[in-house]
C-alpha positions as CSV (number, residue, x, y, z in Angstrom):
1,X,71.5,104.4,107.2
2,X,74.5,102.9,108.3
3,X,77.5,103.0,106.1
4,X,78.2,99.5,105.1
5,X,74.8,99.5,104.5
6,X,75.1,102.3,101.8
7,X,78.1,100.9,100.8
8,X,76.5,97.6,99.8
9,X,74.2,98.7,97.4
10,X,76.2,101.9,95.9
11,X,79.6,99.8,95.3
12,X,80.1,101.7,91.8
13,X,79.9,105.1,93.4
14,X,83.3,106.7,93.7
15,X,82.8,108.1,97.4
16,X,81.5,107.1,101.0
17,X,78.4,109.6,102.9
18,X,80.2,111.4,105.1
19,X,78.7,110.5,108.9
20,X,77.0,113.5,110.4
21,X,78.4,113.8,114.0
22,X,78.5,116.4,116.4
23,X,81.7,116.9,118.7
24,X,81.0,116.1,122.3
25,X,83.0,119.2,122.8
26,X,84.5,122.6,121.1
27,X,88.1,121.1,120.2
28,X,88.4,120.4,116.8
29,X,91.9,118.7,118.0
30,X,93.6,117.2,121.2
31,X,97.5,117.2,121.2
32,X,98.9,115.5,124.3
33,X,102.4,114.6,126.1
34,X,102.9,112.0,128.5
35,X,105.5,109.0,129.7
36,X,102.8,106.6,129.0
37,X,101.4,105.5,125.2
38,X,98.2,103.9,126.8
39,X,97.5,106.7,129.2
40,X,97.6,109.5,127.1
41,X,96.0,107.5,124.5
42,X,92.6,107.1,126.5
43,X,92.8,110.9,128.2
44,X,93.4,112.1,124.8
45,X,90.5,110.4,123.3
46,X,87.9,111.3,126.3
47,X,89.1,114.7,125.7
48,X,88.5,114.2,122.5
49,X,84.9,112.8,123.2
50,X,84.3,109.2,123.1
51,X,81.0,109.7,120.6
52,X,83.6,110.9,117.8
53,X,85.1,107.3,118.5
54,X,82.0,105.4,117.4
55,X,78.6,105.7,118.0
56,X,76.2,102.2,119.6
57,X,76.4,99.2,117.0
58,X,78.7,100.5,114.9
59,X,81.4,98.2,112.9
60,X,84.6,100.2,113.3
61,X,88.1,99.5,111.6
62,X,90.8,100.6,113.4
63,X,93.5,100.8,110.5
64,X,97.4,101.2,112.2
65,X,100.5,101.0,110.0
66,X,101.8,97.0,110.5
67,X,103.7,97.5,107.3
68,X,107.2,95.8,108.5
69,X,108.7,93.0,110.6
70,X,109.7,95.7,113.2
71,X,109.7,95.9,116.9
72,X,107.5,98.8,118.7
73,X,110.7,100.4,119.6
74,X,111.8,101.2,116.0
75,X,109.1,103.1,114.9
76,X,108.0,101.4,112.1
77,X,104.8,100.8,112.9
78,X,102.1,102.2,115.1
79,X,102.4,101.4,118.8
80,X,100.6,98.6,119.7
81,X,99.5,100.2,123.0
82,X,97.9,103.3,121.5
83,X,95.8,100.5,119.1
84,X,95.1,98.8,122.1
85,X,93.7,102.3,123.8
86,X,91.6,102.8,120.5
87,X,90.4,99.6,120.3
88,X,88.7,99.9,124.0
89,X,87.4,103.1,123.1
90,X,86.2,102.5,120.3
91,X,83.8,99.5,122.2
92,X,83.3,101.8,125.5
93,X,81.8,104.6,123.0
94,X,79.4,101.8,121.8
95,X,80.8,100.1,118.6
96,X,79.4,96.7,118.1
97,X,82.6,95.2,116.0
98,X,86.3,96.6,116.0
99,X,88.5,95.2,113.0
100,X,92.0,95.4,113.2
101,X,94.2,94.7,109.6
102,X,96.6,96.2,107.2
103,X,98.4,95.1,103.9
104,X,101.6,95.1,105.5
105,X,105.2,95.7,103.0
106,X,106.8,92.5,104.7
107,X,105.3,89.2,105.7
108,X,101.4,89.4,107.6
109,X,102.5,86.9,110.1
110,X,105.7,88.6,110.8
111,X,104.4,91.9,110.9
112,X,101.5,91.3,112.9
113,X,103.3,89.6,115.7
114,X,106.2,91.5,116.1
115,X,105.0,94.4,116.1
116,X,102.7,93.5,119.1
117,X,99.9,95.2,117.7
118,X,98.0,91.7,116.9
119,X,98.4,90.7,120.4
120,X,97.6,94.4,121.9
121,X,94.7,94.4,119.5
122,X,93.3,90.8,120.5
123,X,93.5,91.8,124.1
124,X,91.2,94.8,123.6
125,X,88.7,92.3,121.9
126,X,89.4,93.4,118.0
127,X,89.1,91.1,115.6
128,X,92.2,90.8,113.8
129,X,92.2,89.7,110.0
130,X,95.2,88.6,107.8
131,X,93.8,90.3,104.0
132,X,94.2,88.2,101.6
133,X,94.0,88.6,97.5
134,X,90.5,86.7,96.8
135,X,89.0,90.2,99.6
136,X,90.0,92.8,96.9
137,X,87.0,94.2,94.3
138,X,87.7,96.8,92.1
139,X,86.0,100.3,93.0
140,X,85.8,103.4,91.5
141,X,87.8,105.9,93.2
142,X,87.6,108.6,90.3
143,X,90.9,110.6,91.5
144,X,93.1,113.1,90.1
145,X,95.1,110.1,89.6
146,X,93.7,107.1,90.9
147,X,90.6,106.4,88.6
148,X,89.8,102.8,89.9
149,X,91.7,100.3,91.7
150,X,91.6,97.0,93.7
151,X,90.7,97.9,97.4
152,X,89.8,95.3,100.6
153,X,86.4,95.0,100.6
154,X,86.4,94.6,104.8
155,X,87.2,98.6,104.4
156,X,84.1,99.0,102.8
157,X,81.8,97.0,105.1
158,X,82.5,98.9,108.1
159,X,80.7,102.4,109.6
160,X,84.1,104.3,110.9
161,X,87.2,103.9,109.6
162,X,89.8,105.3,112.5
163,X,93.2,105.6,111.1
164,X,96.1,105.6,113.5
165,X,99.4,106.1,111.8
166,X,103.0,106.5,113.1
167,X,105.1,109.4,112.1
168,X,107.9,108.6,109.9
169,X,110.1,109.4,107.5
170,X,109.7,107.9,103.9
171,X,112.6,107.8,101.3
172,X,110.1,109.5,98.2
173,X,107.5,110.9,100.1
174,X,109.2,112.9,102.3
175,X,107.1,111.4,105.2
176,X,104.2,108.5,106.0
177,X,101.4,110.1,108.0
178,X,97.5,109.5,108.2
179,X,97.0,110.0,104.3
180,X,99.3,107.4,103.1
181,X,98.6,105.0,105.7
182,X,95.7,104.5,103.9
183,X,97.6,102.7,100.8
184,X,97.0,99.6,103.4
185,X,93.9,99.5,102.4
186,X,94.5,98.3,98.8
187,X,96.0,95.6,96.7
188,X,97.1,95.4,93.6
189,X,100.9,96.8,92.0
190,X,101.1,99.7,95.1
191,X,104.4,100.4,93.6
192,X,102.8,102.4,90.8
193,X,101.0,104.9,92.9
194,X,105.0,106.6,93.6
195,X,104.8,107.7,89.9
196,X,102.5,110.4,91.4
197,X,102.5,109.4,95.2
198,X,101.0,112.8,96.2
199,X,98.2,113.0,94.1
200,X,97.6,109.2,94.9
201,X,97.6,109.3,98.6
202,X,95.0,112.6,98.4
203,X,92.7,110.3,96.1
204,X,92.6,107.5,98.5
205,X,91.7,109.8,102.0
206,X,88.9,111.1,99.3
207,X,87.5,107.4,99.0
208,X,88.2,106.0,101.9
209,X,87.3,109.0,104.3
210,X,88.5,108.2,107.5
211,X,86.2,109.4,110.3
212,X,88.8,110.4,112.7
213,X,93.1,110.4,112.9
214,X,94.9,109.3,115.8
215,X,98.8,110.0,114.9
216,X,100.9,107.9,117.2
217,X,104.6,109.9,117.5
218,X,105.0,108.8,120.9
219,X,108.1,107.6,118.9
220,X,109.0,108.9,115.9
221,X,111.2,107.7,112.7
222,X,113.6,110.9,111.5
223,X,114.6,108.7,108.5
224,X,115.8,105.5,106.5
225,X,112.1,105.0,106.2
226,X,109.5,103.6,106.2
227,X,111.1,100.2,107.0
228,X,114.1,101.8,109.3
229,X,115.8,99.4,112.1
230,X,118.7,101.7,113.4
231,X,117.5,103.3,117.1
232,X,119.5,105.7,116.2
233,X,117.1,107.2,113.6
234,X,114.4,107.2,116.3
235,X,113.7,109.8,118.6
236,X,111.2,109.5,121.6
237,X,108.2,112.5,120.9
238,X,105.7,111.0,123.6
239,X,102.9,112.9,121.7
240,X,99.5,111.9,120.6
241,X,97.1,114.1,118.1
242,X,93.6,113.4,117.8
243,X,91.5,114.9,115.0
244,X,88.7,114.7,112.3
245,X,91.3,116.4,110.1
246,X,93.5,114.5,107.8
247,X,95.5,117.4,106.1
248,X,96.2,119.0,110.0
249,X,96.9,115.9,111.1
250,X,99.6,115.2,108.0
251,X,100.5,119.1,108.5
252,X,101.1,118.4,112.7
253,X,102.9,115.0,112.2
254,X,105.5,116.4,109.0
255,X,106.2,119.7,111.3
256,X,107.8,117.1,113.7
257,X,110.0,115.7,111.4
258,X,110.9,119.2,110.5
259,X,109.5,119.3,106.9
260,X,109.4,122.6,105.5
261,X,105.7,123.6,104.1
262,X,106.8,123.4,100.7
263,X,107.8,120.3,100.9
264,X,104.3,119.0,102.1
265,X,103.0,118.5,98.7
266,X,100.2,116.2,99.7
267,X,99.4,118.4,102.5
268,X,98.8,121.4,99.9
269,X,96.9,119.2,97.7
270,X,94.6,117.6,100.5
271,X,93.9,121.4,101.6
272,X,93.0,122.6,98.0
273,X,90.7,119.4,97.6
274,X,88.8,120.8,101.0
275,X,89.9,117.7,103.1
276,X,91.1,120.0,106.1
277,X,93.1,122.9,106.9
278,X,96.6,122.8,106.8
279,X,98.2,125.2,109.2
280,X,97.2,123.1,112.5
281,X,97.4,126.9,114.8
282,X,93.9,127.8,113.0
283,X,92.4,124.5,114.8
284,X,90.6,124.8,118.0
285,X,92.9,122.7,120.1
């Protein structure tokens, strides 16, 4: 049964079936290092194995962060060329649909276009959607925190969700990784889930379950975030890591910005909710 499919008639259920699928290979991660954010994008990924991309006929979001009116070289948002790398993937491994969208901070348009990532997305053949209010419907997400809330119904109606954040600094969280990139996937008041941002972000990657995390820190934003602008709080990583894990991925992206474990809050959480493992050397990478 596909998962849209499920989705469609169990709407009042608080989570999604998990999609049974067998690495192509042993690696449970791929980390990789290059000049090129394309390049190592696509050899990470067939590394990786293209049948944990998608799988024939599937309807696949790709979900980057777009969340401000920033150029590629401040590291606000995910590169457009590692969407662009996903987004062919995601077809070459068979997927019938690729969506691109978020529910950027700033102004959709703006955001979008500046970024480059509607443009690199459009050229890879995604369809790329601007949310809008009347797409939200209220789901169940029965979290520690999170009991219900308004979410996009697009990111319901797909198979695989891939999430591909950027690694940055954020001003209460200590950092915006894989789990809260996922608060782009919701309306409603966002600003209430910082009473208990941890907890929230944890309740959403139980929901939503992403299928795989691609975390873009070919550039990287040390701090003033999420929104930066100064080049000077950016500093060129040239990595990629590619996992099934969302607490390892959280755990590898926060190490780079030099968080200390204890101060990974949501990373602990995630890992006592059994969403991954945090300490990203126990991996098979």
């Amino acid at each position: 049964m596909k998962r849209r499919d499920f989705i469609k008639g169990l709407l009042a259920l608080a989570s999604f079936p998990i999609i049974a699928q067998s690495n192509a290979n042993s690696y449970e991660a791929v980390e990789i290092f290059g000049d090129d954010p394309y390049k190592i994008t696509w050899k990470g990924l067939r590394a990786f194995g293209l049948k944990n991309v998608a799988s024939r006929g599937d309807i696949v979001l790709v979900k980057p962060n777009i969340g401000w009116d920033r150029k590629p070289e401040q590291a606000a948002d995910t590169n457009p060329l590692v969407v662009k790398a996903v987004v062919e993937a995601a077809y070459e491994a068979g997927a019938k649909k690729v969506f691109v969208f978020d529910n950027p901070c700033n102004a959709a348009k703006r955001t979008y276009y500046r970024s480059g990532i509607a443009k690199a997305a459009k050229e890879a053949g995604a369809e790329v959607i601007f949310l809008r209010d009347s797409h939200l419907v209220k789901q169940k997400i029965q979290g520690e925190f999170l009991k219900e809330w308004e979410v996009y119904r697009q990111a319901l109606e797909v198979d695989r969700i891939i999430n591909v954040p950027i690694v940055k600094h954020h001003s209460l969280a200590k950092a915006t990784i894989g789990m809260k990139n996922l608060m782009g996937l919701i309306g409603g008041k966002r600003g209430y889930l910082h009473r208990q941002i941890n907890t929230a972000i944890v309740d959403l990657s139980q929901f939503f379950k992403p299928f795989l995390v691609i975390v873009d820190a070919y550039r990287i934003l040390k701090a003033h975030g999420p929104q930066g602008g100064n080049l000077k709080d950016v500093e060129l990583k040239k990595k990629l890591f590619i996992t099934k894990d969302i607490v390892a991925a959280d755990y590898w992206g926060a190490k780079l910005l030099g968080l200390r474990e204890e101060e990974m809050k949501w990373v602990i959480e995630g890992k006592i909710r059994g969403l991954g493992k945090k300490q990203v050397k126990t991996l098979r990478i």
